[in-house]
TIGU-634923 format. One record per residue (C-alpha): residue in one letter; x, y, z. Coordinates in pm, whole numbers, plus 50000, padded with zeros to 5 digits. Each point is the difference from the previous one (the first is absolute). Layout:
// residues N
AXYZ/...
This chain:
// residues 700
X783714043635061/X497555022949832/X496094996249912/X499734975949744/X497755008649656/X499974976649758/X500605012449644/X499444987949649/X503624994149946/X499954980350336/X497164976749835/X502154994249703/X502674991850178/X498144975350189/X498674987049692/X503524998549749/X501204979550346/X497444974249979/X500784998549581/X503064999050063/X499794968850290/X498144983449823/X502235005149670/X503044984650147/X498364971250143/X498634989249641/X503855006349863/X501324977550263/X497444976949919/X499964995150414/X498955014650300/X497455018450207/X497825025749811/X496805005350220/X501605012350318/X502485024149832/X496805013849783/X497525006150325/X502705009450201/X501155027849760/X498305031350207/X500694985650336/X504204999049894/X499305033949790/X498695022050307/X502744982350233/X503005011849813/X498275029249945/X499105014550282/X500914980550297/X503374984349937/X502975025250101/X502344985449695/X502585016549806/X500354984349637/X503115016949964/X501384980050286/X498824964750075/X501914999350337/X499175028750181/X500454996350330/X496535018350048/X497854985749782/X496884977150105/X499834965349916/X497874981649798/X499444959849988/X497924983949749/X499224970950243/X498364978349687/X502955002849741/X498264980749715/X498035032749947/X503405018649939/X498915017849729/X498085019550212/X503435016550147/X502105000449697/X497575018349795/X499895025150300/X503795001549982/X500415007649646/X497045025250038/X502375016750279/X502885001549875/X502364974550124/X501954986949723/X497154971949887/X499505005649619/X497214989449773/X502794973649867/X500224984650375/X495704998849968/X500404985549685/X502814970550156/X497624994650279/X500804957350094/X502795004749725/X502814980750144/X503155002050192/X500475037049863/X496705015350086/X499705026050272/X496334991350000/X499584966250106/X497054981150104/X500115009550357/X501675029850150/X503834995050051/X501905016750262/X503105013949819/X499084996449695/X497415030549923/X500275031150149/X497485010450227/X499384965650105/X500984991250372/X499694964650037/X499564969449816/X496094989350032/X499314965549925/X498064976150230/X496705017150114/X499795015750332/X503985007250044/X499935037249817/X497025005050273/X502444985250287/X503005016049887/X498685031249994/X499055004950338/X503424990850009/X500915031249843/X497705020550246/X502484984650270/X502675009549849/X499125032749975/X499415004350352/X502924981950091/X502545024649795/X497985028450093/X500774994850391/X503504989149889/X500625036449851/X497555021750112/X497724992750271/X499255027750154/X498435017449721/X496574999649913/X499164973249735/X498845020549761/X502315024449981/X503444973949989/X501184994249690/X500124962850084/X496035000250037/X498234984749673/X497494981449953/X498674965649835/X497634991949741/X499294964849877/X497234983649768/X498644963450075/X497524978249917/X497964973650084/X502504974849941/X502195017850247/X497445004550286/X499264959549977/X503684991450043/X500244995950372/X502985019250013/X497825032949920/X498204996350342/X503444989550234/X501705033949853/X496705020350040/X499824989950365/X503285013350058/X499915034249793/X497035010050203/X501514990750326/X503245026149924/X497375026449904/X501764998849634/X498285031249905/X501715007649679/X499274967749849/X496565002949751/X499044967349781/X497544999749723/X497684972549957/X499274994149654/X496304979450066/X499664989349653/X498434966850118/X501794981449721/X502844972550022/X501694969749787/X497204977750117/X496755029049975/X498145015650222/X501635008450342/X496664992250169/X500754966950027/X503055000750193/X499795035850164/X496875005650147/X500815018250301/X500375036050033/X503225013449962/X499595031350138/X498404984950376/X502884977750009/X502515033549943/X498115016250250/X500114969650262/X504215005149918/X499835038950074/X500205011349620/X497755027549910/X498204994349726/X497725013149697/X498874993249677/X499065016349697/X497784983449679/X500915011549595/X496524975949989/X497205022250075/X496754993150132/X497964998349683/X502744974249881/X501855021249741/X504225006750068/X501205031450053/X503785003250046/X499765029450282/X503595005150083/X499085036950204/X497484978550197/X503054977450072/X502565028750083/X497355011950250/X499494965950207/X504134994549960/X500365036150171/X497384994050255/X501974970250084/X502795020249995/X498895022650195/X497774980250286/X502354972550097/X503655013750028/X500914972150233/X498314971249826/X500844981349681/X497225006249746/X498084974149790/X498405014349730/X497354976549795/X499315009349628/X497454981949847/X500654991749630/X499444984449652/X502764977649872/X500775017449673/X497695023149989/X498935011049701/X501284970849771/X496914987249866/X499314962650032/X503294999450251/X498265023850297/X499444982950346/X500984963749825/X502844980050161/X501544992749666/X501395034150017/X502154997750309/X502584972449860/X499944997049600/X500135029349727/X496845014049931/X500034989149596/X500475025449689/X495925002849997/X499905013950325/X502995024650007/X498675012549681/X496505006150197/X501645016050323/X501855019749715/X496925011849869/X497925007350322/X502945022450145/X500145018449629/X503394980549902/X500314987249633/X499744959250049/X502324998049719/X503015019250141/X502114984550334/X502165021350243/X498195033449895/X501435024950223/X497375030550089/X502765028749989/X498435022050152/X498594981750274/X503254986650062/X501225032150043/X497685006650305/X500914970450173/X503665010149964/X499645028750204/X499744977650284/X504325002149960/X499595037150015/X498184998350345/X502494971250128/X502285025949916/X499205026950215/X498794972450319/X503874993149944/X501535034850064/X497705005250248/X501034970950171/X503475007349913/X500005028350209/X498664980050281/X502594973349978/X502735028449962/X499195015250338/X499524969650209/X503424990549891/X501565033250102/X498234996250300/X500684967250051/X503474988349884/X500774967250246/X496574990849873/X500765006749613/X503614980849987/X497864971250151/X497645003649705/X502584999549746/X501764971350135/X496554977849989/X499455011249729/X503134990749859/X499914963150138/X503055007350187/X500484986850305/X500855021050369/X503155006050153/X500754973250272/X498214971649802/X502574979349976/X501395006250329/X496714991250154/X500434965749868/X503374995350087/X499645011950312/X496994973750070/X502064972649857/X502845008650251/X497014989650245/X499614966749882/X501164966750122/X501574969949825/X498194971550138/X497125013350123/X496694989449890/X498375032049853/X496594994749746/X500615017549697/X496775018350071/X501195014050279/X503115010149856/X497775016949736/X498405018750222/X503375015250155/X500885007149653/X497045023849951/X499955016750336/X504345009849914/X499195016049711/X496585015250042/X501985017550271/X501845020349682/X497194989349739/X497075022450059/X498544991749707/X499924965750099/X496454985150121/X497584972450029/X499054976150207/X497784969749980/X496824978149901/X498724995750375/X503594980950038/X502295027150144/X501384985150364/X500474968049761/X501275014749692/X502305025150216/X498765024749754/X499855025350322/X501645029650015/X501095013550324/X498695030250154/X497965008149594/X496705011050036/X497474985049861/X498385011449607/X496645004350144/X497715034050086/X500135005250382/X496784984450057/X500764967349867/X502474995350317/X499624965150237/X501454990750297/X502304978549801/X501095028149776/X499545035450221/X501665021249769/X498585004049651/X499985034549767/X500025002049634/X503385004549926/X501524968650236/X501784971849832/X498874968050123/X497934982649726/X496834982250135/X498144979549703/X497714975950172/X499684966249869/X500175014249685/X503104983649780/X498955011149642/X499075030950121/X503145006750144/X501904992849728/X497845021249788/X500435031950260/X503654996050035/X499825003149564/X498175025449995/X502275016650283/X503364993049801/X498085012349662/X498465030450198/X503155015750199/X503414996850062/X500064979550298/X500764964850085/X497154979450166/X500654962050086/X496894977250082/X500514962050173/X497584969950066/X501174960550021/X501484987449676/X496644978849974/X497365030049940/X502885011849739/X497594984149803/X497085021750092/X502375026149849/X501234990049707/X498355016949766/X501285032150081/X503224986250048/X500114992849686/X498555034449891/X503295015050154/X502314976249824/X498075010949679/X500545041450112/X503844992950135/X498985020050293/X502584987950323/X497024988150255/X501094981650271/X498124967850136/X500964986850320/X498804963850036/X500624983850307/X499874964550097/X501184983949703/X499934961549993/X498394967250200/X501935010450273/X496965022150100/X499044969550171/X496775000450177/X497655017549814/X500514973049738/X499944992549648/X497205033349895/X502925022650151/X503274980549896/X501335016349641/X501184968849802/X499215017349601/X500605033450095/X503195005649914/X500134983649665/X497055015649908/X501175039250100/X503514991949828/X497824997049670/X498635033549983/X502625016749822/X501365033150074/X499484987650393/X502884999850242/X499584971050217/X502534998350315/X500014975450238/X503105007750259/X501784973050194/X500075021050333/X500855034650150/X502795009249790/X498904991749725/X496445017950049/X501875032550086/X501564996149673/X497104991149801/X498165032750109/X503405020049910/X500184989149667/X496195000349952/X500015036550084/X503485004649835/X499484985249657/X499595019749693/X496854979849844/X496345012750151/X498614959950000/X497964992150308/X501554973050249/X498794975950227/X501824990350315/X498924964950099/X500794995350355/X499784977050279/X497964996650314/X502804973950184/X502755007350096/X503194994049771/X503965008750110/X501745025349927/X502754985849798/X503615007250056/X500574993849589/X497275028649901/X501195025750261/X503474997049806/X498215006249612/X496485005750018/X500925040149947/X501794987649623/X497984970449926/X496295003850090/X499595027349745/X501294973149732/X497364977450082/X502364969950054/X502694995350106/X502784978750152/X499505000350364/X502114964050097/X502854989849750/X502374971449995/X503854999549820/X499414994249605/X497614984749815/X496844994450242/X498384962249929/X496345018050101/X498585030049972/X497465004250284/X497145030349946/X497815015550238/X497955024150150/X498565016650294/X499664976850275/X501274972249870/X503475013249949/X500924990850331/X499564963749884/X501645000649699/X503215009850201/X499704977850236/X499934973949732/X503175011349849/X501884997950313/X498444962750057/X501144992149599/X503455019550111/X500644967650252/X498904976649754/X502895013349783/X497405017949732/X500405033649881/X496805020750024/X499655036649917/X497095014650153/X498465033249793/X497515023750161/X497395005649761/X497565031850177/X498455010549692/X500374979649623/X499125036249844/X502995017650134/X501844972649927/X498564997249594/X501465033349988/X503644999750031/X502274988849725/X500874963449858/X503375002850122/X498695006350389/X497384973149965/X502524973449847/X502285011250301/X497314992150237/X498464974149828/X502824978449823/X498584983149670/X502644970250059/X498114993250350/X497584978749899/X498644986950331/X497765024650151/X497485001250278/X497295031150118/X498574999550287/X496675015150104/X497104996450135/X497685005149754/X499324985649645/X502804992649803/X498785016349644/X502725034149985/X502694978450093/X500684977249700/X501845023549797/X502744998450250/X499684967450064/X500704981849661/X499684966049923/X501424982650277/X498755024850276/X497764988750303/X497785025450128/X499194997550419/X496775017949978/X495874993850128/X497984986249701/X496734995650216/X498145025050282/X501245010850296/X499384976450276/X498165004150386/X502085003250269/X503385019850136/X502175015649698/X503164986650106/X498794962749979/X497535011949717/X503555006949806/X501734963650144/X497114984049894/X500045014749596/X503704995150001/X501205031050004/X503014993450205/X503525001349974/X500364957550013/X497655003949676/X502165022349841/X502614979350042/X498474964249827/X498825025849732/X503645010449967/X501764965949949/X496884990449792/X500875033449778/X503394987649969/X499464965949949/X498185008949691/X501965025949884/X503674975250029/X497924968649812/
């Protein structure tokens, strides 16, 4: 980083971005004008001069990160990315909103435009996710290099984010803040865009307090810097900025910076400046054509491109260039030096999986028991410790939930600067890989995103199936990026038991089944969890999955220990049979497959025909071919049954018309789990009158 002096072709680049925002907002017709305006010089001197970026090469393993936290300004980036160099064209400014084919859509899309790294929607999550990032950084560093210096490993970099107020009053701002300060996240430096302006008008009425206290009070350091001057007239300083962003820089090397610019939405679009109907709606032809004219654009021409200002900003690719060979050579020599260490970092970064993967598996299934009672949970947690033995990449750990999630691994240290060790957890250093989140469910799933987006490694986080919901949304932020996060949620159903109804799932898995591009699992015991963590790991697709597990006991089934390793990875399929046609087809999962065969063997006396079918995860299952699904799931059998303890919604398209779902339309229940599940019917005598009533129906 050099000393930063601002030039005339640096103000008209600043200016032909905040023409050119606000031109491809009025084309679209839609959008966010005032924030990508105002925000033009903050985004301008970032890519500048701070962000290590190569244009040339949007993936470079080197380069810093940047998160627009509030993606409805995403104009503010794209502009910035044409101006660089990456591929954006004045056509993709000109298509900004424009339908499926646009690389410039309303919000930032991970995957879609180069130069963006992850897909910022719902306030508050780009903030979360990338501290995430700034853990993942440390994480790979001290997988592949820790005993170098930070700053001189070529897996040091650093991250930059922009935010505003909406962000900070999501609550989920203030969980991840706590938690960046308390690993010392040093290389992690947010922008606060103060503009004071939302939907609704002035911010004063809902955020009063002051941000930067309340940073402090987390262990941020903080500062701020004003384009509004004392006398009340705007100046858009941007080598007053540089200086407070390299004092920051250079003051707190251990502390994640908070940086507070105060602004004018749309500044200088007269009539639209500091007014809240310039954050959410075009600014209006009149407008634009007076912005035009204050900045010395002709109002009657759109998209004007300042050549030679453009030309400045382009040599932004030139410098990326040379922070490339220079890091080049950097990378070169630590993997001469280091070769174990490099072929792990080409198989992460690969996705491929260790030797011995699959043998730890097998080898832990040798260990299991037919007929014992195991919890599925437990199971799970046996699963991880196997193959984070040959998985170094593997981490994560838990939402204050470990001992019950068995999201503990053995002997890991945890993620955590030395000084943050207890009695309960002795041995802490920055590079361990036990996960400790705090009660802190949405912010865990937006850390172990921003992990996943940010390095190569493969974090898992777990809490009860119930604060799944506290979650969701980034859940459903990793469906939307296809990026292979792995939720561990433990004690799945009613059976719970005495904690009651606020901590017995009943919706849950109905409700996660609907969020497309989500992998929801739910394995019927040991076996089958072993396999379900195989093939999750295995499979070619990147979707996240969810392994819903229980907290009782459930045995270990001869049936699955004979084809759980072919059929779990199907996502149904036949685990009890009969000789020809079956008169029901029985379905269930997780716990409640236990009951399902005992039914069949109780309809087996009874001289009726029942083929039981595992069903772990409806996804999987939606995947395979017509011809396996007919095989599993006969269209001539038209009495059918599921079984589960839950809502009954994702069932019906297997079910048919004369189907009977066994399943808990109502909340959980107080009392033990095992009577809590007699006393819903969720037992195998239940399945059986469902059965016969299935059939009955069916034959009249």
């Amino acid at each position: 980083m050099t000393e930063f002096k601002e030039t005339e072709l640096d103000e008209r680049a600043i200016a032909m971005a905040k023409v050119l925002s606000a031109d491809a907002v009025e084309k679209a017709g839609s959008g966010h004008p005032g924030s990508p305006i105002s925000l033009a010089p903050v985004a301008y001197t970032l890519y500048q001069h701070f962000i290590k970026h190569d244009p040339n090469d949007p993936n470079w393993e080197g380069r810093d990160r940047f998160i627009l936290s509030g993606g409805h300004a995403s104009l503010t980036q794209y502009v910035q990315l044409y101006f660089s160099g990456y591929g954006v064209t004045l056509d993709d400014l000109k298509h900004f909103r424009g339908g499926a084919d646009t690389r410039t859509p309303g919000h930032p899309e991970y995957g879609l435009t180069p130069g963006i790294e992850m897909t910022t929607g719902p306030l508050g999550q780009g903030f979360a996710s990338a501290i995430g990032f700034a853990y993942g950084e440390r994480f790979q560093r001290g997988l592949l290099d820790p005993e170098t210096p930070k700053e001189d490993s070529p897996f040091y970099h650093k991250i930059w984010a922009i935010c505003g107020e909406g962000d900070i009053e999501e609550g989920i701002s203030g969980e991840a803040a706590a938690l960046a300060a308390n690993q010392k996240l040093g290389n992690l430096t947010v922008i606060f865009d103060a503009n004071r302006i939302q939907i609704e008008g002035d911010t004063n009425l809902v955020l009063a307090e002051d941000v930067l206290k309340r940073f402090q009070a987390y262990g941020w350091y903080t500062d701020e810097f004003s384009f509004i001057q004392p006398d009340g007239s705007y100046k858009e300083d941007i080598e007053g900025l540089a200086d407070v962003i390299a004092k920051a820089e250079a003051a707190a090397p251990d502390q994640p910076k908070l940086i507070k610019v105060h602004s004018l939405i749309a500044w200088p679009t007269p009539g639209k400046t500091n007014d809240p109907s310039s954050h959410g709606s075009k600014l209006g032809a009149e407008a634009v054509a007076g912005l035009k004219k204050v900045l010395g654009y002709d109002p009657e021409e759109s998209f004007h491109v300042d050549e030679e200002a453009l030309a400045h900003a382009r040599k932004v690719a030139e410098r990326g260039l040379e922070a490339h060979k220079a890091w080049d050579e950097k990378f070169d020599a630590w993997r001469k030096a280091n070769p174990d260490k490099a072929a792990l970092y080409d198989r992460i970064k690969a996705g491929e999986l260790p030797e011995g993967f699959d043998k730890a598996i097998d080898d832990l299934e040798a260990t299991f028991e037919v007929g014992k009672g195991v919890a599925t949970r437990g199971a799970s947690g046996s699963v991880l410790n196997a193959i984070a033995a040959v998985m170094p990449e593997l981490w994560g750990g838990s939402a204050d939930l470990g001992g019950s999630n068995k999201t503990d691994l053995k002997g890991a240290a945890t993620f955590a600067p030395a000084e943050c060790a207890t009695k309960q957890w002795p041995n802490c250093n920055e590079f361990g890989r036990q996960l400790h989140f705090g009660v802190r469910e949405f912010t865990m799933g937006c850390i172990t995103n921003g992990i996943l987006l940010g390095s190569h490694t493969r974090p898992f986080g777990g809490t009860f199936f119930m604060f799944s919901d506290y979650e969701r949304s980034a859940v459903r932020l990793a469906a939307l990026m296809e990026i292979p996060n792995l939720y561990v949620w433990t004690h799945d159903s009613v059976a719970v038991g005495e904690d009651g109804p606020t901590h017995q799932p009943v919706e849950h898995l109905a409700s996660f089944r609907a969020i497309p591009q989500l992998e929801v699992i739910r394995p019927a015991d040991a076996f089958e969890t072993a396999e379900a963590y195989r093939y999750f790991f295995e499979k070619k697709n990147t979707l996240p999955g969810a392994m819903v597990l229980t907290r009782q006991g459930v045995p270990v089934l001869a049936e699955t220990a004979a084809k759980a390793k072919d059929g779990v990875k199907k996502g149904a399929y036949v685990l009890v049979d009969t000789e020809g046609t079956p008169d029901v087809i029985i379905m269930a999962s997780g716990s409640e497959v236990q009951w399902a065969v005992a039914a069949a063997k109780t309809l087996a006396e009874k001289g009726t025909k029942a083929r039981v079918v595992s069903f772990p995860s409806m996804e999987w299952f939606e995947e395979q071919d017509a011809e396996y699904k007919e095989a599993v799931l006969p269209a001539s059998v038209k009495a059918r049954v599921s079984v589960e303890a839950g809502v009954a919604m994702p069932w019906y398209k297997y079910l048919g018309s004369y189907g009977k779902p066994v399943s808990i339309e109502q909340f959980g229940l107080q009392g033990d789990g095992a009577q809590n599940m007699i006393d819903l019917g969720i037992t195998a005598e239940h399945v059986v009158e469902a059965a016969e009533a299935s059939i009955a129906e069916a034959n009249a």
